[in-house]
C-alpha positions in Angstrom: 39.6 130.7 177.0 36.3 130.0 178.0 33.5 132.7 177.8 30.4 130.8 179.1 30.0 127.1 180.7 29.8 125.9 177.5 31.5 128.2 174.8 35.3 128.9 174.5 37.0 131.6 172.4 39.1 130.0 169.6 41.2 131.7 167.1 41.6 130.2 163.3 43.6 131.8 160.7 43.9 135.0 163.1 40.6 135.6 163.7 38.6 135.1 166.7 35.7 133.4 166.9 33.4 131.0 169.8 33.3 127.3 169.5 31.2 125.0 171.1 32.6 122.7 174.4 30.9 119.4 175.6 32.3 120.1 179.0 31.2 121.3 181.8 34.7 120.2 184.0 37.0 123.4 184.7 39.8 121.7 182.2 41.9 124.4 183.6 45.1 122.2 182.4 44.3 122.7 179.1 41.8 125.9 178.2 44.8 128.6 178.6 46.4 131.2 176.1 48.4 129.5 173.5 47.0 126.1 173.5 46.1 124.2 170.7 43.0 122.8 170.2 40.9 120.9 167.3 37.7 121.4 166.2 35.0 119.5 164.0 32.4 121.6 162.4 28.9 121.9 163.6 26.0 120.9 161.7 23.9 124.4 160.3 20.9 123.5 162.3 22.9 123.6 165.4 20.5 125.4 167.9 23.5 127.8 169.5 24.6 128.8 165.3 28.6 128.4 166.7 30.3 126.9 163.4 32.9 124.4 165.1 32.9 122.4 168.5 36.1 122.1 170.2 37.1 118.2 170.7 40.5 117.8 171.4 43.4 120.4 173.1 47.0 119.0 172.6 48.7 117.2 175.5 52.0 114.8 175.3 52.4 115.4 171.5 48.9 113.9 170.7 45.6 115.5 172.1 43.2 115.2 175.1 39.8 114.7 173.8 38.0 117.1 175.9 34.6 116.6 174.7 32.4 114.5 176.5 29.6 113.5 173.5 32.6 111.9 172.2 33.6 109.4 174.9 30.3 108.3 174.9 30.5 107.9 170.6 33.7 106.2 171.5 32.3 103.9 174.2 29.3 103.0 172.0 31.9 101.7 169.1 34.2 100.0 171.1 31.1 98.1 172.4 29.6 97.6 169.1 33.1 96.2 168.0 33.7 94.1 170.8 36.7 95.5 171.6 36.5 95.8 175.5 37.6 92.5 177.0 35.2 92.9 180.0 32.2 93.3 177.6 32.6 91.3 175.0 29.0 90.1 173.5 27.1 92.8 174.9 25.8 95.2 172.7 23.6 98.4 173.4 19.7 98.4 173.5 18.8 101.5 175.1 20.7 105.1 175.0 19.7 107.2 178.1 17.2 104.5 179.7 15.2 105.9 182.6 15.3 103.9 186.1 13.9 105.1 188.8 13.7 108.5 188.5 17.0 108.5 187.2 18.6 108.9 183.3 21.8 107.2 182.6 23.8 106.6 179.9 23.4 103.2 178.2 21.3 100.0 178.8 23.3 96.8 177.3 22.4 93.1 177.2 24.0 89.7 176.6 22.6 86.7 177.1 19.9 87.6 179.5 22.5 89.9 181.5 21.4 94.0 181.5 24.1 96.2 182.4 23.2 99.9 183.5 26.2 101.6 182.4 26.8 105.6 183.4 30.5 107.1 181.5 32.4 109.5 183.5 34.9 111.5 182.1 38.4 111.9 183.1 40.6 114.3 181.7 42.3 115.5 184.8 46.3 115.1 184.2 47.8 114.4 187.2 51.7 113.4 188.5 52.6 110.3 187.2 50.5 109.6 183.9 47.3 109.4 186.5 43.9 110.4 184.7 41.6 111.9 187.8 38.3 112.5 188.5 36.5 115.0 189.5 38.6 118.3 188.5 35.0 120.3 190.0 32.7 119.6 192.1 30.3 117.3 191.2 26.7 117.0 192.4 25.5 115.3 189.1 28.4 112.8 189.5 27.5 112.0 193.2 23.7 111.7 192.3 24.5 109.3 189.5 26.5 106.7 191.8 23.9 106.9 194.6 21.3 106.3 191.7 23.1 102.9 190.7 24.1 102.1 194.2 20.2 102.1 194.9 19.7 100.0 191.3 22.4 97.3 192.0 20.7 96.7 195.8 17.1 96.5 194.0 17.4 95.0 190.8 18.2 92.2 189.1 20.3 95.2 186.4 24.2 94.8 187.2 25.3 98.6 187.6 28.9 100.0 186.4 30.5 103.1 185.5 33.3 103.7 182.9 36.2 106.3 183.3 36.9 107.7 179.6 40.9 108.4 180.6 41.1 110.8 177.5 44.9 111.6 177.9 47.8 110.0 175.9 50.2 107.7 177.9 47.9 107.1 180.8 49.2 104.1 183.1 46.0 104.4 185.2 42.3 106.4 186.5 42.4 107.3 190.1 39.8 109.5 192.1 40.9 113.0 192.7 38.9 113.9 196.4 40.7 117.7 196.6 37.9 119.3 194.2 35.0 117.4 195.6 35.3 115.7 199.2 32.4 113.4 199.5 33.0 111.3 196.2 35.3 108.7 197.7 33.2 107.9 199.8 30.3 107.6 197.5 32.2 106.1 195.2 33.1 103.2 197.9 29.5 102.9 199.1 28.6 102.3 195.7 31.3 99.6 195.3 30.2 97.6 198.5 26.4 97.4 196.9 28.0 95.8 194.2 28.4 98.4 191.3 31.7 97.8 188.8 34.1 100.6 188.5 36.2 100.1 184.7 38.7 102.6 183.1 39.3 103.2 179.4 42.3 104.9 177.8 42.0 106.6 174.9 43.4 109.5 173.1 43.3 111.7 169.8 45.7 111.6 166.9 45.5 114.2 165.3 47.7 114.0 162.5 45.8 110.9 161.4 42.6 112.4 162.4 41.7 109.1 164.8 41.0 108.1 168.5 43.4 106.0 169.8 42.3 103.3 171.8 45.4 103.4 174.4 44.3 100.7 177.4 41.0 98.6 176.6 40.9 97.9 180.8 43.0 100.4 182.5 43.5 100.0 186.4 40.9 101.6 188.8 41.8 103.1 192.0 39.3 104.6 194.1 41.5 106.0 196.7 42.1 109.4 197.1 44.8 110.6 194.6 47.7 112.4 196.8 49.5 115.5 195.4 51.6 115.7 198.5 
């Protein structure tokens, strides 16, 4: 269970102790009594002196990878191995470049072309293998599609955000509107100034101790996902 935004209790060998979580989503699916989770060590000279970061909680017989520095790690690899179909011959010049007042996640270029690129996490389970997005409110999230909304209709940068669908056996990422109402809509505003909208499924094994890359171009949907 989680203790602080960023802190979880854990317990290994019958002990309790805090790890470390690179989420600041409610992951209320998966961070309950009786889950099981996997956890990497942290290096010594971690600043907040916890000894392990919590990375992945079991879901569908594999794991969801809950941390978030990780789907970026994972982006960054599947880019540098030109294993994303709809990127292929790009690779990554600048991590966290710094456009107009804004930060985002990567800068990449092929060929001339520049790609502002922001990763958005997904690890919302919903009904029918749907990864969603938001599963809290999301004021960062909003400001980061108005930031490349404003990019794509000023510069010559082409603007796109990645869903990391971190679930096993996703069929496909959808927005989920219930936990934050005005994202849709930014979301579509964004679309119409010409920023890209691309899903990635991947999961962890853990038995091999590997991500699985799942769906190198999942489908996007930004309509509102539906419960009822």
């Amino acid at each position: 269970m989680r203790t602080t935004r960023f802190t979880v209790a854990v317990e290994i060998n019958g002990k309790e102790t805090l790890a470390y979580l690179g989420n600041s989503g409610r992951l209320s699916q998966f961070l309950k009594p009786g889950s099981t989770g996997y956890l990497t060590k942290m290096n010594r000279g971690n600043a907040r002196k916890l000894s392990y970061r919590l990375v992945g909680i079991k879901d569908k017989g594999y794991a969801a990878i809950v941390d978030t520095k990780m789907h970026e790690e994972v982006f960054a690899v599947l880019v540098d191995r030109d294993l994303l179909p709809w990127l292929q011959g790009f690779r990554i010049v600048k991590r966290y470049p710094r456009v107009d007042g804004g930060v985002l996640d990567y800068l990449l270029v092929s060929r001339g072309r520049y790609i502002l690129v922001e990763i958005k996490s997904a690890v919302l389970r919903l009904p029918g293998d749907v990864a969603g997005y938001p599963d809290a409110p999301t004021p960062r999230g909003r400001q980061h599609l108005k930031l490349l909304a404003d990019i794509a209709s000023k510069h010559s940068y082409e603007s796109l955000v990645v869903f990391i669908c971190a679930l096993p056996s996703v069929k496909k990422f959808q927005l989920y509107c219930d936990e934050d109402k005005e994202i849709d809509a930014i979301a579509r505003h964004a679309q119409e100034k010409g920023v890209k909208f691309k899903a990635i499924g991947i999961y962890l094994d853990p038995y091999r101790k590997k991500v699985v890359l799942d769906n190198p171009d999942a489908p996007v949907d930004l309509e509102c996902y539906k419960l009822h």
